[in-house]
C-alpha positions, 0 to 999 in steps of 0.5 A, spaced: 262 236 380 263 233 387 257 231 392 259 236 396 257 241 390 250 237 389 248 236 394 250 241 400 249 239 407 250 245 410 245 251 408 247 256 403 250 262 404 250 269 400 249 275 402 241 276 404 237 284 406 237 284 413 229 284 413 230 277 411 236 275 416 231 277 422 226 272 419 227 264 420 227 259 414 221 256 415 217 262 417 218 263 409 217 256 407 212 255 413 208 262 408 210 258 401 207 252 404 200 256 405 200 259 399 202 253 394 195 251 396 191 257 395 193 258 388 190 251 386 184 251 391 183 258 386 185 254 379 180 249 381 174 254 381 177 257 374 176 250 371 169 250 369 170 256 365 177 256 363 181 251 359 186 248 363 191 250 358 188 256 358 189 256 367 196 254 366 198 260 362 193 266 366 197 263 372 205 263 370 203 270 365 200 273 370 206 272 375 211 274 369 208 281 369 208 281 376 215 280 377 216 284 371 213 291 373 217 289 380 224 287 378 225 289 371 229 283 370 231 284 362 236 289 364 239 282 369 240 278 363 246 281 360 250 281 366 250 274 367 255 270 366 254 265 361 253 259 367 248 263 370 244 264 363 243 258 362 241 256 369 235 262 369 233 260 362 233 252 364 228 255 370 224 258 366 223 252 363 221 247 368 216 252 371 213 253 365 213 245 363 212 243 371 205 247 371 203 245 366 203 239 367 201 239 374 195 242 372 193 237 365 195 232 372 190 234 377 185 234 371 185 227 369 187 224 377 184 226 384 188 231 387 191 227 392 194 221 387 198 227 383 201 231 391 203 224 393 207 222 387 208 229 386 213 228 393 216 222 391 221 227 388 223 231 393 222 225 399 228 221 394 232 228 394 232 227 401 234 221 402 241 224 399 242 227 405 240 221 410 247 222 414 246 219 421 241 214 424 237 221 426 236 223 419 234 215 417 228 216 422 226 224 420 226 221 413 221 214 414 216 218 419 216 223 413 214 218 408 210 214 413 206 221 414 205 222 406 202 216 406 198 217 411 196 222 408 195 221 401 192 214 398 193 213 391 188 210 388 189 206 381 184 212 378 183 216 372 185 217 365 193 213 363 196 219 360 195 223 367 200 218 370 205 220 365 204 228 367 204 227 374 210 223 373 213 228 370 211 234 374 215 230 379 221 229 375 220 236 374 218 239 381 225 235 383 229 239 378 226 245 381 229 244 386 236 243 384 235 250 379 232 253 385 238 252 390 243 254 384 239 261 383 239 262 392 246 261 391 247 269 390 242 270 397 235 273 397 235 280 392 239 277 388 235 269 387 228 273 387 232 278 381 233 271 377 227 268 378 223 274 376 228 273 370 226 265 369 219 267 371 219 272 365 222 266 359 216 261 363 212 266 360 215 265 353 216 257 353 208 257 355 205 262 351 204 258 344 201 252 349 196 256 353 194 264 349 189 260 345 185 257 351 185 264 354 183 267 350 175 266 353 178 269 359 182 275 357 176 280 355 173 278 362 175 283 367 173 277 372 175 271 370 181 275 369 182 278 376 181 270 378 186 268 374 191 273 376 190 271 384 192 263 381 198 267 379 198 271 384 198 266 390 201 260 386 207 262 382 210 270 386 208 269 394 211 261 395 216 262 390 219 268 392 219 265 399 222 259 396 228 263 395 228 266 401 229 259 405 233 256 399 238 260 401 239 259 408 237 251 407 241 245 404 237 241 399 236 236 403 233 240 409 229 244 405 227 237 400 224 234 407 220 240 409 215 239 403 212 234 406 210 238 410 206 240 404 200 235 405 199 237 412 199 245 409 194 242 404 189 239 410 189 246 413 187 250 408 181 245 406 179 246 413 179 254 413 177 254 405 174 248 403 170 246 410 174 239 410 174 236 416 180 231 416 180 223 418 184 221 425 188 218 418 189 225 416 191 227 423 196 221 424 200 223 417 200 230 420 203 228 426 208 223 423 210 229 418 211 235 423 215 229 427 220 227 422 221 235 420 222 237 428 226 231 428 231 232 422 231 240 426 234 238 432 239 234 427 242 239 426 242 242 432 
């Protein structure tokens, strides 16, 4: 498989609804951002009544109904071809592990310390698509910005580095399942991943059903869990396939940084945090490398 195949430097292209053509990526990625944040701003709430466990399997359960009511996505698997198979099933895996351990992560380590290390994956995928000197300096600004805006701090329990590292890994690996998927464009990518989201369900039941429990004969703490599956793993997710299949890898790999930036606002608007001139700069330097990398590109 060439570099070409692995890493395109054009977007991909497939056959998309109209809807969805009229509307640029990055207004769907730009909606993804927001919710991606919102999802763990309502895990968080859950953590005090809820085993983390227990979050992590009401999140991607919760998801996994949605998708299955909407797309009815068993009646795909048979028509698969063999690859394509194996590519859903390999997705529904990493989104079960990957939030998994992103959760068991964010509470041992402050939430800061997992999204930087978090985006040292997606900050090195970029880098694949450094073609020119521009793109170079797109690529640094960024990596300044998330620096800026992130410290790691040599914190917590041990054994919460190892699951932040390896959501990263994994996070990366989402990425490169997710564009495989977004191949086929929009209806189709959304079908698959309804699929993907349905076996992720399956892959984390045996962890997480146990510590649910505590929340399933609880209307409330059952509608908060539905709202993180909601929020975190059917609105950004549905929206990544969308820009995916119109964005390479790289370009799309470079806007998660814009992530951060996201993450500020919504801690203004929902959580009344007012950010540091530091934050503000790391803002600044990531839109900068974003719209630097746009015109790139033309």
């Amino acid at each position: 498989m060439t570099d070409e195949i692995i890493f395109p430097t054009k977007p991909i292209a497939g056959e998309r609804p109209r809807t969805a053509e009229r509307i640029p990526p990055e207004a769907f990625f730009i909606c993804s951002a927001i919710f991606h944040y919102l999802g763990p701003a309502f895990a968080v709430l859950l953590f005090a009544r809820v085993d983390v466990l227990g979050v992590a399997w009401l999140r991607i359960a919760s998801a996994a109904v949605v998708f299955a009511v909407w797309k009815r996505p068993w009646r795909l698997f048979a028509e698969l071809e063999t690859r394509e198979r194996r590519t859903v099933i390999a997705l529904g895996f990493v989104l079960a592990i990957m939030n998994v351990c992103f959760y068991l992560a964010i509470d041992r380590l402050p939430l800061a310390t997992v999204g930087t290390i978090e985006f040292l994956g997606p900050i090195v995928l970029a880098a694949f698509g450094v073609r020119t000197m521009r793109n170079l300096a797109a690529l640094l600004l960024a990596c300044g910005g998330v620096f800026l805006l992130t410290s790691v701090r040599i914190s917590g329990e041990p054994i919460g580095y190892i699951f932040a590292f390896a959501n990263c890994a994994l996070f990366v690996l989402y990425i490169l399942l997710g564009h495989r998927i977004a191949a086929t464009g929009g209806r189709g990518g959304v079908e698959r991943l309804a699929l993907a989201m349905v076996i992720a369900s399956l892959v984390v039941t045996p962890i997480g059903l146990k510590n649910a429990l505590v929340a399933v004969f609880d209307p409330s703490l059952l509608l908060a869990g539905a709202g993180v599956g909601i929020c975190s793993s059917v609105i950004p997710y549905i929206c990544d396939q969308f820009a995916m299949a119109r964005l390479s890898k790289a370009t799309f790999a470079l806007m998660l940084s814009l992530l951060p930036a996201t993450a500020c606002l919504v801690g203004i608007v929902v959580l009344r945090q007012v950010p540091s001139i530091s934050d503000l700069s790391g803002v600044g330097a990531v839109i900068a490398g974003v719209a630097l990398k746009r015109s790139a590109h033309g």
